[in-house]
VEXFILUM-794351 format. One record per residue: x, y, z of N, C-alpha, C in turn. Coordinates in pm, 1 decimal, m for minus. Layout:
% residues N
n_c1_n_c2_n_c3_ca_c1_ca_c2_ca_c3_c_c1_c_c2_c_c3
X_Y_Z_X_Y_Z_X_Y_Z
...
% end
This chain:
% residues 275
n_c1_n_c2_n_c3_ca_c1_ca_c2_ca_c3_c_c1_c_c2_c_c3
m517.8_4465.2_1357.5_m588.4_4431.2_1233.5_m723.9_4502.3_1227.4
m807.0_4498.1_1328.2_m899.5_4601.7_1346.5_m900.7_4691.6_1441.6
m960.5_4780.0_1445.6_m959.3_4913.1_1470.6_m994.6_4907.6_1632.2
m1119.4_4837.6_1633.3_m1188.2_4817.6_1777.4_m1244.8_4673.2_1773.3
m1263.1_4673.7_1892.3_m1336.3_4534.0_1955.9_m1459.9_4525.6_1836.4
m1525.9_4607.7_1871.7_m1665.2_4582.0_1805.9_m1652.4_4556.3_1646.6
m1549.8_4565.2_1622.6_m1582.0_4515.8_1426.9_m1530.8_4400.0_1426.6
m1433.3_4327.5_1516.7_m1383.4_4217.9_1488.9_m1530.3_4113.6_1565.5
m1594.8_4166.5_1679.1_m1708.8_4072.8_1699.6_m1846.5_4083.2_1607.0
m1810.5_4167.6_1543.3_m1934.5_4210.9_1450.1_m1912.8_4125.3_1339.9
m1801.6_4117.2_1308.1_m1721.2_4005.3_1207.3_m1795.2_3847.2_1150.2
m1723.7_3822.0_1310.3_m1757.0_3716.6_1365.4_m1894.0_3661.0_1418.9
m1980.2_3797.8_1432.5_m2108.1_3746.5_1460.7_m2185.9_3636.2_1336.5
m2192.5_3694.5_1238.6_m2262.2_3568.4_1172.6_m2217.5_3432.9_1151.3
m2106.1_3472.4_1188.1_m2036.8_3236.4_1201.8_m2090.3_3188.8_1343.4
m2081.2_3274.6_1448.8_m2149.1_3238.3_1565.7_m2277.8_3212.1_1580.4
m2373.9_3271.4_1505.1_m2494.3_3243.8_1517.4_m2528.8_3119.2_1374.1
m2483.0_3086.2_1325.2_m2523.3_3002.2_1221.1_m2469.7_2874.1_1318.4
m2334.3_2897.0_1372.1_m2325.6_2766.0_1462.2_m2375.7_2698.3_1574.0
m2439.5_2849.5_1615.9_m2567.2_2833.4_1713.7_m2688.9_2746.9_1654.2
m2742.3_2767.0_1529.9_m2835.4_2789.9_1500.9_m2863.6_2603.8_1430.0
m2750.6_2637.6_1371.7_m2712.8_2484.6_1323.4_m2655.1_2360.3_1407.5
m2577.3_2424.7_1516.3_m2488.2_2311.5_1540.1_m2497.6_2257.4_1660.7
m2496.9_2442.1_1785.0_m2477.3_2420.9_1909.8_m2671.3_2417.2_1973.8
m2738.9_2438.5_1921.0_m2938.5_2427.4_1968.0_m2938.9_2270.3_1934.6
m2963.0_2187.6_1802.8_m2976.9_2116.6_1805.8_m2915.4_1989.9_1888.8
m2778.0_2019.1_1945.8_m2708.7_1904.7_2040.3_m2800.3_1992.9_2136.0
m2783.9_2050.2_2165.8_m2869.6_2127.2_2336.2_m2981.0_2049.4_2350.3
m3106.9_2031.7_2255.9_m3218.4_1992.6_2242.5_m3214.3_1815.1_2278.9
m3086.2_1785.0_2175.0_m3077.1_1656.0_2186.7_m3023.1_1558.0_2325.6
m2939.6_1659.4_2397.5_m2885.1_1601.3_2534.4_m2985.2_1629.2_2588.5
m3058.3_1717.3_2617.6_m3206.1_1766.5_2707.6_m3294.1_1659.9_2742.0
m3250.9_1582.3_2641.8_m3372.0_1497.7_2644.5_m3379.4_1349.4_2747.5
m3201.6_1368.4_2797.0_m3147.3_1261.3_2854.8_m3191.7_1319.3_3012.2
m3239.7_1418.4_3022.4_m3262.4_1473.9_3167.2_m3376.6_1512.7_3187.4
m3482.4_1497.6_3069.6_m3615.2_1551.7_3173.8_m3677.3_1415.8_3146.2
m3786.3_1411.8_3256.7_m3901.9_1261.3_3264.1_m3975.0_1362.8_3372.8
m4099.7_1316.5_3294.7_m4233.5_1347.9_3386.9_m4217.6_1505.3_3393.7
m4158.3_1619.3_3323.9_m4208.1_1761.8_3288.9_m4099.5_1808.5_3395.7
m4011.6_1717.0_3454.7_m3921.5_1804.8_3590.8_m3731.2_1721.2_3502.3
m3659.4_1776.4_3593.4_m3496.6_1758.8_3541.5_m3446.3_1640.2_3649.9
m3429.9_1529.2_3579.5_m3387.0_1418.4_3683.4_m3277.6_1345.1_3603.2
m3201.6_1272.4_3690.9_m3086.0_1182.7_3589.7_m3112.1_1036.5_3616.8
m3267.1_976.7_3624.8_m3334.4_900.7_3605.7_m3266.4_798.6_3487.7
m3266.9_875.9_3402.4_m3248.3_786.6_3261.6_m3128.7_756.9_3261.6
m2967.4_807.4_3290.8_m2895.8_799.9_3351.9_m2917.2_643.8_3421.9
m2956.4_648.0_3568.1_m2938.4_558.9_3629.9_m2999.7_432.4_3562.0
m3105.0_442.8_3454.7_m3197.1_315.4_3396.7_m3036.6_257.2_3294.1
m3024.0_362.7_3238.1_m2941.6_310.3_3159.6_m2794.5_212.1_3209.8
m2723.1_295.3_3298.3_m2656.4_220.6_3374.9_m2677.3_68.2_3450.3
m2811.9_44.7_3469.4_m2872.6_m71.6_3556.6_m2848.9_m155.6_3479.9
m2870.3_m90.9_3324.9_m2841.0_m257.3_3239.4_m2739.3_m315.1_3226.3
m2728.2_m484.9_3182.8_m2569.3_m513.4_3211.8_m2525.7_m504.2_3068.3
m2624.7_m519.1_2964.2_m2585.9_m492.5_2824.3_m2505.1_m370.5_2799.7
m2570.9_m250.2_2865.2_m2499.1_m83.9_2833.5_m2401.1_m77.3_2918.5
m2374.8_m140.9_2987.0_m2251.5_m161.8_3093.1_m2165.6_m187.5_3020.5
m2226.1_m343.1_2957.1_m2058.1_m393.2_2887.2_m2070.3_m312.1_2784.7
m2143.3_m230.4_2697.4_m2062.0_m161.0_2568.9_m2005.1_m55.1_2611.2
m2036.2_39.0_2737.4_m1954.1_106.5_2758.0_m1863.7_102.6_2825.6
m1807.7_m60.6_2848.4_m1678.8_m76.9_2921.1_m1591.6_m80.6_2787.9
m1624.9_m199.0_2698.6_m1600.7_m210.2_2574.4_m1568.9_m96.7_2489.5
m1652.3_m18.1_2473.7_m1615.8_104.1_2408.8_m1474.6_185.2_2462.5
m1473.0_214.4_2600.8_m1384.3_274.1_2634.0_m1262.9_167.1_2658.3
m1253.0_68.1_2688.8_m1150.6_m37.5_2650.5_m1073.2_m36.1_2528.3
m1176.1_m52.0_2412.0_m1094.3_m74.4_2265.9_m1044.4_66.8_2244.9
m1134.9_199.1_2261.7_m1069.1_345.9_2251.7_m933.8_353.1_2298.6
m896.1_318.8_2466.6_m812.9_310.6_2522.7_m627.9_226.6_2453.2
m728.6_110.0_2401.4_m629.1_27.9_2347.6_m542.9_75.6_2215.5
m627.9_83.0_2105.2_m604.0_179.0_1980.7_m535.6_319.4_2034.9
m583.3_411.5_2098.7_m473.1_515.5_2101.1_m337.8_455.4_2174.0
m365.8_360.0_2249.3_m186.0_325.6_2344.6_m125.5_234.0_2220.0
m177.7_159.0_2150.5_m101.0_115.0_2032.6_m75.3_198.1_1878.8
m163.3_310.3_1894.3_m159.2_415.8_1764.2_m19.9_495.6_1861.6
m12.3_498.7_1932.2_101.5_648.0_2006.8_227.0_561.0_2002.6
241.0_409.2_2021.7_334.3_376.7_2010.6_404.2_345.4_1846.1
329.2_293.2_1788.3_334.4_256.4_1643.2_370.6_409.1_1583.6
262.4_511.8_1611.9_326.1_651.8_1583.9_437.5_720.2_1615.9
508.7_677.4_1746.8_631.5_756.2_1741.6_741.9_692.9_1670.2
742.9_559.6_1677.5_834.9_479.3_1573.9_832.4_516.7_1458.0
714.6_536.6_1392.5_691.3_538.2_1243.3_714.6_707.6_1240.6
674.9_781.5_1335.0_733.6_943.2_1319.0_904.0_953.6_1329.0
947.3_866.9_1422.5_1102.3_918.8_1448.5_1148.4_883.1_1275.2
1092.0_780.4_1230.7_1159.9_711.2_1121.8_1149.5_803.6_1017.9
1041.1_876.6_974.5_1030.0_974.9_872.9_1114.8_1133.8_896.6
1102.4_1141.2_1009.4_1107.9_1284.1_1061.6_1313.0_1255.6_1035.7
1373.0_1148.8_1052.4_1506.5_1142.4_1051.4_1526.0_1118.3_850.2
1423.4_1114.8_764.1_1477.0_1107.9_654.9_1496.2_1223.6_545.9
1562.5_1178.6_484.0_1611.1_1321.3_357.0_1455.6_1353.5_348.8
1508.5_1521.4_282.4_1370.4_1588.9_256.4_1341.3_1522.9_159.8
1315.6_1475.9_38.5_1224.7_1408.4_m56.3_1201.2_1281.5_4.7
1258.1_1216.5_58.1_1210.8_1074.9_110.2_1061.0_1105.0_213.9
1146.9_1209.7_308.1_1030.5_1265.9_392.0_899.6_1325.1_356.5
896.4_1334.8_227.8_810.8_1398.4_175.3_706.4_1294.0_98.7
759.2_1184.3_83.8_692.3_1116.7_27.1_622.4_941.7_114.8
704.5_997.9_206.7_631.9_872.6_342.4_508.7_981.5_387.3
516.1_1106.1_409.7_451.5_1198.3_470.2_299.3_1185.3_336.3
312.1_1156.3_229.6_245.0_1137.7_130.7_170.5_1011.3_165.4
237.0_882.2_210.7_177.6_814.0_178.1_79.7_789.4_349.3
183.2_804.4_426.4_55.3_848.0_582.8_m45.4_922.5_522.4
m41.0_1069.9_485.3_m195.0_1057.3_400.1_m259.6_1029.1_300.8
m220.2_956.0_270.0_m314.1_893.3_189.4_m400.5_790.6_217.0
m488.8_701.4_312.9_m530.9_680.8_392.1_m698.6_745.6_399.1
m596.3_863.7_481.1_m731.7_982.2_521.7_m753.4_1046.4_359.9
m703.5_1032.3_252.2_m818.9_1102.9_89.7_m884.8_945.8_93.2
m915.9_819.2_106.7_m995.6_759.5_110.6_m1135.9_711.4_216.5
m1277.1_689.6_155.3_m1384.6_706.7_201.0_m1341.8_562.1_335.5
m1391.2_589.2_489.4_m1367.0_512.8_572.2_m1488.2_395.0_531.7
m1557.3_457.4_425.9_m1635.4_292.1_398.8_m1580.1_209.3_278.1
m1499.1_252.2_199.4_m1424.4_197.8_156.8_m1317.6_83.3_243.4
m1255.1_198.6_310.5_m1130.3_118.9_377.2_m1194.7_27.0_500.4
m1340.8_63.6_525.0_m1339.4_m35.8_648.9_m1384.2_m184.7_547.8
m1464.9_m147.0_476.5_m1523.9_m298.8_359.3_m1385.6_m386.9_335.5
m1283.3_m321.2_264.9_m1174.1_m370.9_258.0_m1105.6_m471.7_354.0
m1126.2_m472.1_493.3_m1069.0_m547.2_564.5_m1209.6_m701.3_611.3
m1300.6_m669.9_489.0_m1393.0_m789.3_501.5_m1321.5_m882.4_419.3
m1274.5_m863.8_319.0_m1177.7_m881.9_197.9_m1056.9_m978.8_252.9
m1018.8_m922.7_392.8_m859.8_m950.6_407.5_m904.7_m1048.8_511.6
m1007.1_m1062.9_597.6_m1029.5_m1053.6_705.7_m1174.0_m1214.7_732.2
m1193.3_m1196.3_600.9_m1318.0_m1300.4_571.4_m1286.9_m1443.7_565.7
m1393.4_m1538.2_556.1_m1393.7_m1694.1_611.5_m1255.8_m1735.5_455.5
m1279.0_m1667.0_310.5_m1243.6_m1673.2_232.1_m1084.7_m1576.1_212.9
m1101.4_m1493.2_290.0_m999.3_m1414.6_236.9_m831.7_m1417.6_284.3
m793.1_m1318.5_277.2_m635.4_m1355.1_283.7_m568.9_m1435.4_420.7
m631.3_m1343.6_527.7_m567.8_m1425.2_627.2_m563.2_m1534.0_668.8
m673.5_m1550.8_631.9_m792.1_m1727.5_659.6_m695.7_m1833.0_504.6
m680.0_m1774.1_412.0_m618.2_m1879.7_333.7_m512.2_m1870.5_385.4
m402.0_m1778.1_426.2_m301.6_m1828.3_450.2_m214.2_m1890.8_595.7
m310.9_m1906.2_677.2_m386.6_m1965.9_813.5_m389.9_m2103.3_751.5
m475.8_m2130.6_661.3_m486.6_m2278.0_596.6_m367.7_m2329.0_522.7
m332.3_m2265.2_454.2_m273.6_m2271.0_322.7_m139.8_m2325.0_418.6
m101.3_m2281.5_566.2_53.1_m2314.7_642.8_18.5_m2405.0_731.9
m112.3_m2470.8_727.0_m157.8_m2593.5_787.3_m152.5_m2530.3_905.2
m190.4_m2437.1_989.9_m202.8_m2351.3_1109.1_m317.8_m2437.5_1176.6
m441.6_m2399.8_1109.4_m607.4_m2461.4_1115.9_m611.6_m2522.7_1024.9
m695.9_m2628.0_1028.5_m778.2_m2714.7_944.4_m903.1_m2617.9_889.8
m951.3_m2558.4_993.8_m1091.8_m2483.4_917.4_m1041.5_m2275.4_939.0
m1135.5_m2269.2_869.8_m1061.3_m2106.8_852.0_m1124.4_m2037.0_1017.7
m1091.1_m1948.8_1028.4_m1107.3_m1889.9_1180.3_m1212.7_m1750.7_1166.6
m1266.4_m1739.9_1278.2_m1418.8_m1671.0_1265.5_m1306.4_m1524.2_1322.6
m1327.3_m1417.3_1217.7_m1191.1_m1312.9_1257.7_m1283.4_m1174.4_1267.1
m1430.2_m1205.4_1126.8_m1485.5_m1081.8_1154.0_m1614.1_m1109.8_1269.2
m1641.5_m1017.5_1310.6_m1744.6_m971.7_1404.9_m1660.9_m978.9_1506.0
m1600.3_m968.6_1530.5_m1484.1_m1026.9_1696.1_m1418.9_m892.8_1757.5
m1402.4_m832.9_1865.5_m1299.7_m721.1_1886.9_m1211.9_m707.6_1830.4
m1167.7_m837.4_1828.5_m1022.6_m816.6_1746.0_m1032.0_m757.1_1627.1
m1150.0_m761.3_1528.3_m1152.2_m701.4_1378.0_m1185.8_m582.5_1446.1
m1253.1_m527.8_1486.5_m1301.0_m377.4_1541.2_m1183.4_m303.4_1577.5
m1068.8_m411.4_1664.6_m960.2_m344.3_1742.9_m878.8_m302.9_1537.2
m868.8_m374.5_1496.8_m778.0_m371.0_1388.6_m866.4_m245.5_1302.7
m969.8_m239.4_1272.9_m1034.7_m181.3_1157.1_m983.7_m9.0_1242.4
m1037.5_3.6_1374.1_m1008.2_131.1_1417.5_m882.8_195.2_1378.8
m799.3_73.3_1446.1_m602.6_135.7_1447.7_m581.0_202.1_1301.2
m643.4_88.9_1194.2_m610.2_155.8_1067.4_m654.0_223.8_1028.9
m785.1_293.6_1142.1_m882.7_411.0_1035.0_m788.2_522.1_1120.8
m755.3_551.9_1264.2_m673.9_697.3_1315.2_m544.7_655.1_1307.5
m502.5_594.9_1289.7_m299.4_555.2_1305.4_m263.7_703.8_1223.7
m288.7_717.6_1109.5_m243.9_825.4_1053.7_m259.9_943.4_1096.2
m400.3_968.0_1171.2_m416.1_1115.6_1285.4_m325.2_1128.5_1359.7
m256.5_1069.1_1448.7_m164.6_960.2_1532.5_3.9_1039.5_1452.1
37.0_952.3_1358.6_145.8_974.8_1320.3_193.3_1117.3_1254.0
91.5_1197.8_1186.5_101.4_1329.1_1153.9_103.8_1395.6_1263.0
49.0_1392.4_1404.1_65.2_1473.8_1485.6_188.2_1480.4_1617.0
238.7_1314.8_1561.5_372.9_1302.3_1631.2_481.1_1334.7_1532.2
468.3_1341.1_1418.8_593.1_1428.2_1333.8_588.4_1562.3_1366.6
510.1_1611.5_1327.2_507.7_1787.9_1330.5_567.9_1794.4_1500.5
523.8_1754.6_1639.1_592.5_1757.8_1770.1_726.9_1747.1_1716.0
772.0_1606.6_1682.9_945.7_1577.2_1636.7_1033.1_1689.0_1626.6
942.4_1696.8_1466.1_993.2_1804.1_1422.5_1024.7_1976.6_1459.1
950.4_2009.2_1556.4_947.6_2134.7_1657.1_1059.5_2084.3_1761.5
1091.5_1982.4_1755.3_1177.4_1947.0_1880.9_1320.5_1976.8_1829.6
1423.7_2000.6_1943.5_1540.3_2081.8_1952.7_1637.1_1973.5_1824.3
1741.4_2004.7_1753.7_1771.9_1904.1_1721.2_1899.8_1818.7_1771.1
1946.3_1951.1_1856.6_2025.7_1880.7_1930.0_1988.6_1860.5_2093.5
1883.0_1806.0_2123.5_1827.9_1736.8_2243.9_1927.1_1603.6_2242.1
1871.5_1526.4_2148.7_1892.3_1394.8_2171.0_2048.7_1370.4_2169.8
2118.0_1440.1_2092.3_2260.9_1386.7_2085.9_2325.9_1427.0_2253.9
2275.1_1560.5_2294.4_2321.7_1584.6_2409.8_2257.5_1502.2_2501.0
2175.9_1439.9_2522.9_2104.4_1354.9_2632.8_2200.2_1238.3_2601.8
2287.3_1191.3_2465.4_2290.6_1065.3_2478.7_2478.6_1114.3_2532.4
2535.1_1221.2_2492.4_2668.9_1219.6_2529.1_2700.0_1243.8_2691.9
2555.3_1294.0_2762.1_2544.4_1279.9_2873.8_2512.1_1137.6_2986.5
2545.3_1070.1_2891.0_2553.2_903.0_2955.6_2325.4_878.8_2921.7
2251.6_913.4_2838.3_2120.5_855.3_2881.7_2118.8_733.8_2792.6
2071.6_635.3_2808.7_2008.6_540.3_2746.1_1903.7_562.5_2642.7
1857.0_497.2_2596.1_1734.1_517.9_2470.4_1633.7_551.2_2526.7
1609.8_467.1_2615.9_1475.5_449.1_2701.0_1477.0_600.3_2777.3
1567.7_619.4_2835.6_1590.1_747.1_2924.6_1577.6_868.8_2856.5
1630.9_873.1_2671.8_1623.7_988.2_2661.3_1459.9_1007.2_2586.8
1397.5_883.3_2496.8_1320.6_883.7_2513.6_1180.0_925.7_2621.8
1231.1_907.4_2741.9_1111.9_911.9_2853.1_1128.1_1072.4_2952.4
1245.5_1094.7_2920.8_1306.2_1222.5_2961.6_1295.5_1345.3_2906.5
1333.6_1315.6_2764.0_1356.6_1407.6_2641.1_1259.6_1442.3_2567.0
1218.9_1318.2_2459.1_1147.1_1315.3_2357.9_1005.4_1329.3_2425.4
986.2_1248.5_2505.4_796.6_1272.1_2580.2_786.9_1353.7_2643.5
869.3_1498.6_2695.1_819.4_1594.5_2729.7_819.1_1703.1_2607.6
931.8_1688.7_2600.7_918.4_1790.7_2429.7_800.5_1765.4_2295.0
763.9_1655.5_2291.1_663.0_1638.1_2182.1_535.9_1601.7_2281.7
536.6_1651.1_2374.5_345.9_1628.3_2469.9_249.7_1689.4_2407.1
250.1_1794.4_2324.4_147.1_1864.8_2221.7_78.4_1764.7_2135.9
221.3_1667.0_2130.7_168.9_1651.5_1936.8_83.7_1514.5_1999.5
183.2_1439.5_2126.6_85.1_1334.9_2195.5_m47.8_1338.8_2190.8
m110.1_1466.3_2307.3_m226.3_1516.1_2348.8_m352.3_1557.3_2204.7
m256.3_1587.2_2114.3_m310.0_1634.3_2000.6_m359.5_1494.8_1967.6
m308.6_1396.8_1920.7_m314.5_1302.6_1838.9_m380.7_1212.5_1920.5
m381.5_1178.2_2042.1_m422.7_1086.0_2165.9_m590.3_1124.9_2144.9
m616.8_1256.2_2171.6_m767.4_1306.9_2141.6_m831.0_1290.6_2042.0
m744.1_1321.1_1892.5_m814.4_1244.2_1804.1_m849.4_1115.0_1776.3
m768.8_1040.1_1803.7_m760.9_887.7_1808.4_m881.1_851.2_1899.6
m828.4_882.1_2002.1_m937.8_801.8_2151.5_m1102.6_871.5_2111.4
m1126.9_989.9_2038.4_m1225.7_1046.0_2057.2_m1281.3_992.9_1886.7
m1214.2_959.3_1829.1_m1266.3_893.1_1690.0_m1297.7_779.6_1729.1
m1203.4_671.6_1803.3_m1260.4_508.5_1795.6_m1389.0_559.1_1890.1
m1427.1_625.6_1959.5_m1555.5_572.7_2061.2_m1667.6_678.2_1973.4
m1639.4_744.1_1896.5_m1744.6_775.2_1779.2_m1752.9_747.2_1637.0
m1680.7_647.1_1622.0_m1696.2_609.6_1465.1_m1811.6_491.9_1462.4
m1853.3_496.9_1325.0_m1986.5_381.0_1316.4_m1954.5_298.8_1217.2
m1903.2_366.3_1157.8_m1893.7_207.9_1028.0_m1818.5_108.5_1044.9
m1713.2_137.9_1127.5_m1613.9_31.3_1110.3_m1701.9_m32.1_1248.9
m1703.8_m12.2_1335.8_m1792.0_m109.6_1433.1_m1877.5_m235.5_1419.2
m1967.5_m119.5_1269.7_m2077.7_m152.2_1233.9_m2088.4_m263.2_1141.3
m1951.8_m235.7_1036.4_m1944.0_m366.6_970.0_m1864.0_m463.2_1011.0
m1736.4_m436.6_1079.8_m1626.6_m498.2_1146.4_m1702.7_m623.3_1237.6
m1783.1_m564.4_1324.1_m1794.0_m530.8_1523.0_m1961.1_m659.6_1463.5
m2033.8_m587.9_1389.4_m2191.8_m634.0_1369.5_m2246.3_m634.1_1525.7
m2370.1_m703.3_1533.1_m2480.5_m731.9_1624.8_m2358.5_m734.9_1766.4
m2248.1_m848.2_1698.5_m2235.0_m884.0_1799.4_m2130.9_m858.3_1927.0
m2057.8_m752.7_1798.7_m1991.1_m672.9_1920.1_m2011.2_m563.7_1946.4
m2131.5_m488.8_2023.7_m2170.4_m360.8_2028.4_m2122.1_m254.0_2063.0
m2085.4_m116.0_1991.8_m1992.2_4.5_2081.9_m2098.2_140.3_2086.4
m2106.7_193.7_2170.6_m2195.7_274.8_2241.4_m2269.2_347.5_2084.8
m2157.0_411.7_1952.7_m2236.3_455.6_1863.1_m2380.4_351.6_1777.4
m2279.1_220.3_1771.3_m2402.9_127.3_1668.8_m2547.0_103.1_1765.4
m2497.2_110.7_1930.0_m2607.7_92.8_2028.4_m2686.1_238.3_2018.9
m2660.5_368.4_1981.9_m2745.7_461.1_1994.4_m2799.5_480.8_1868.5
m2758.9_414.9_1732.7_m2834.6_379.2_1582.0_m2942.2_287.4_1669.4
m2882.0_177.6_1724.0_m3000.1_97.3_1769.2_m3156.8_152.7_1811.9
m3083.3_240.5_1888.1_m3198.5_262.6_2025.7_m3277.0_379.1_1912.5
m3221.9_450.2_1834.3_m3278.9_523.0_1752.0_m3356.4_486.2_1681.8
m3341.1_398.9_1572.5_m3375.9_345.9_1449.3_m3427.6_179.0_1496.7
m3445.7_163.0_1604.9_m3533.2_11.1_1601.3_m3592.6_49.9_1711.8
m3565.8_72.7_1814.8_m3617.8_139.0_1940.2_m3698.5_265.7_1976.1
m3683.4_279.1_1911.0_m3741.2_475.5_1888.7_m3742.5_542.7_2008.3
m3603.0_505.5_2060.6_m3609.6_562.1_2201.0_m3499.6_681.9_2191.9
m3565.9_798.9_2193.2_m3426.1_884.4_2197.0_m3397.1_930.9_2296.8
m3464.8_938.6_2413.7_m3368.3_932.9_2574.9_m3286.7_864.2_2578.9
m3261.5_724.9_2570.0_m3148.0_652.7_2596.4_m3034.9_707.8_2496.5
m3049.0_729.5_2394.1_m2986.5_748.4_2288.4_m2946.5_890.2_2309.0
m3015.5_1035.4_2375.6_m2978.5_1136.2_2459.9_m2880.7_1092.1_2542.6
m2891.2_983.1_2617.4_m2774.8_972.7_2715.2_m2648.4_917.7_2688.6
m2684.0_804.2_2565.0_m2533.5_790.7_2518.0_m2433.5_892.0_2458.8
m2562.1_981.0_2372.3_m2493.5_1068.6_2302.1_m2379.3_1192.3_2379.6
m2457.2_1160.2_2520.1_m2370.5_1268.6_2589.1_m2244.2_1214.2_2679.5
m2288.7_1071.4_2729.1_m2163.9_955.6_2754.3_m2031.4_1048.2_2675.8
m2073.6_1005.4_2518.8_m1948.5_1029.9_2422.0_m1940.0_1184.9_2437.0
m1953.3_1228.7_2419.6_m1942.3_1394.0_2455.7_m1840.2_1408.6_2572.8
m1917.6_1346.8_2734.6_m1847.2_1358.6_2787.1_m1690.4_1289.8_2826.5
m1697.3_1147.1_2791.9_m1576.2_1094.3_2743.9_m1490.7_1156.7_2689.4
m1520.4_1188.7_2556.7_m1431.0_1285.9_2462.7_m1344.9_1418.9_2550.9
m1446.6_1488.0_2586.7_m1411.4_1637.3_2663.8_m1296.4_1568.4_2775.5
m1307.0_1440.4_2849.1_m1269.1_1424.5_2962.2_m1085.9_1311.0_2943.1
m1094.1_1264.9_2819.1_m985.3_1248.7_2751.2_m900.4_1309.8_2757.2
m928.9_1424.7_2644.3_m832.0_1576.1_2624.8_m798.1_1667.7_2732.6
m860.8_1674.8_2870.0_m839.2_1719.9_2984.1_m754.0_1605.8_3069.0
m745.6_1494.3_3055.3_m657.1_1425.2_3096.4_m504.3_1398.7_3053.1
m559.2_1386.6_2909.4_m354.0_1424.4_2860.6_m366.7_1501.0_2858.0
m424.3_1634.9_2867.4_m332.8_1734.4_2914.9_m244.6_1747.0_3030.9
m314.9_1700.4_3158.6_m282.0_1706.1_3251.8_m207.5_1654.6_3300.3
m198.1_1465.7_3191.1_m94.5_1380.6_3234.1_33.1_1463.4_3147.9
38.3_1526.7_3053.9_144.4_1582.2_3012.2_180.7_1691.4_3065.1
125.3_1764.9_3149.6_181.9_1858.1_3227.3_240.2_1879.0_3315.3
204.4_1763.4_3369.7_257.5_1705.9_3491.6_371.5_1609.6_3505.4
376.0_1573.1_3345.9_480.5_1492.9_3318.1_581.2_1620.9_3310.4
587.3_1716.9_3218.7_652.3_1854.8_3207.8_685.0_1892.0_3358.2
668.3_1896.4_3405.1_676.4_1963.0_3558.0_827.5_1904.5_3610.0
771.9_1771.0_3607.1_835.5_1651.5_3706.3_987.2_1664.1_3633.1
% end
């Protein structure tokens, strides 16, 4: 397509430096800040932060509910992928429509919405009452459990688009031959289908796990004061605290979490491939 090296980096030079300039200095500046004290490079702040038992539990918490949401988004996703990916093309086309549709709406929309469903007044709570379950309606928001729910429904769909497209790359006669070869569901499933679609896993596992431990709104309105996850704690430390070392160090927590995710399914899927 080009001629020589040098026109295709010459190309490319001005997207590199605007992303420098814009994207990749300002995080530089901003993690920096989690490592110097007193004019020298120490991981001081690091260890302060860790000492507390508050930042302890949100970042057990954080990586707990992350953890949880992608192992229930991957399962809910391959069900809900095998199911589309096996239907006529217009049918398929229009479940594939409605998985996104979801992601064209604002996540502050859809997270408010489950105050709606989710409230002392609202649906679940009347119909909790309404079947003589409780006498009094049940305290549902601020709780993990609304945080666990608000997440699943904000990536499930990252989740399920990236386990169709795997499906769909997959052989189509895998499965019939795994099953005339005596396998079970489970077998050809764990044999078949999870090594052949590990892309779309790894793909979708990273978005998921690396969205719930950086999203803010749904935490924020879901989760409130009182269930804290490492992002609403580094608004905190920012915007009431005016501490941006600590808030340097969370920021890079999630950074490094994230990076250390996607290097793990990879690896667990490669190794699954191997075996």
């Amino acid at each position: 397509m080009f001629q020589n090296r040098a026109e295709a980096l010459a190309l490319a030079l001005p997207a590199a430096v605007f992303a420098t300039l814009v994207f990749l200095l300002p995080v530089a500046i901003l993690l920096s800040e989690g490592f110097r004290a007193g004019g020298g490079w120490t991981l001081s702040a690091y260890a302060d932060f860790f000492s507390q038992t508050l930042n302890r539990t949100v970042f057990l918490r954080s990586f707990r509910l992350g953890l949880e949401v992608t192992t229930v988004s991957a399962i809910i996703g391959y069900a809900a992928a095998f199911a589309i990916v096996n239907l006529p093309a217009n049918g398929k086309g229009r479940m594939i429509g409605l998985v996104t549709l979801p992601l064209m709406i604002s996540p502050v929309a859809r997270t408010y919405a489950w105050i709606v469903i989710l409230g002392r007044t609202g649906i679940v709570n009347q119909a909790i009452t309404g079947l003589g379950l409780s006498a009094e309606p049940l305290r549902l928001l601020f709780t993990e459990t609304a945080v666990f729910i608000g997440l699943l429904q904000l990536f499930l769909p990252l989740m399920i688009l990236s386990l169709i497209s795997a499906l769909e790359n997959m052989p189509r006669d895998a499965i019939p031959a795994a099953r005339v070869l005596g396998a079970n569901w489970f077998q050809v499933f764990w044999k078949v289908v999870l090594p052949l679609t590990r892309e779309g896993l790894v793909i979708g596992g990273t978005l998921v796990f690396t969205g719930s431990l950086t999203a803010y709104i749904t935490p924020a309105v879901l989760g409130g004061s009182k269930v804290l996850m490492l992002e609403t704690l580094m608004y905190q430390q920012v915007s009431v605290a005016n501490d941006f070392v600590s808030a340097s160090v969370i920021a890079f927590i999630l950074i490094v979490m994230s990076f250390a995710a996607n290097i793990l399914l990879k690896r667990l899927a490669t190794a699954r491939n191997r075996r």
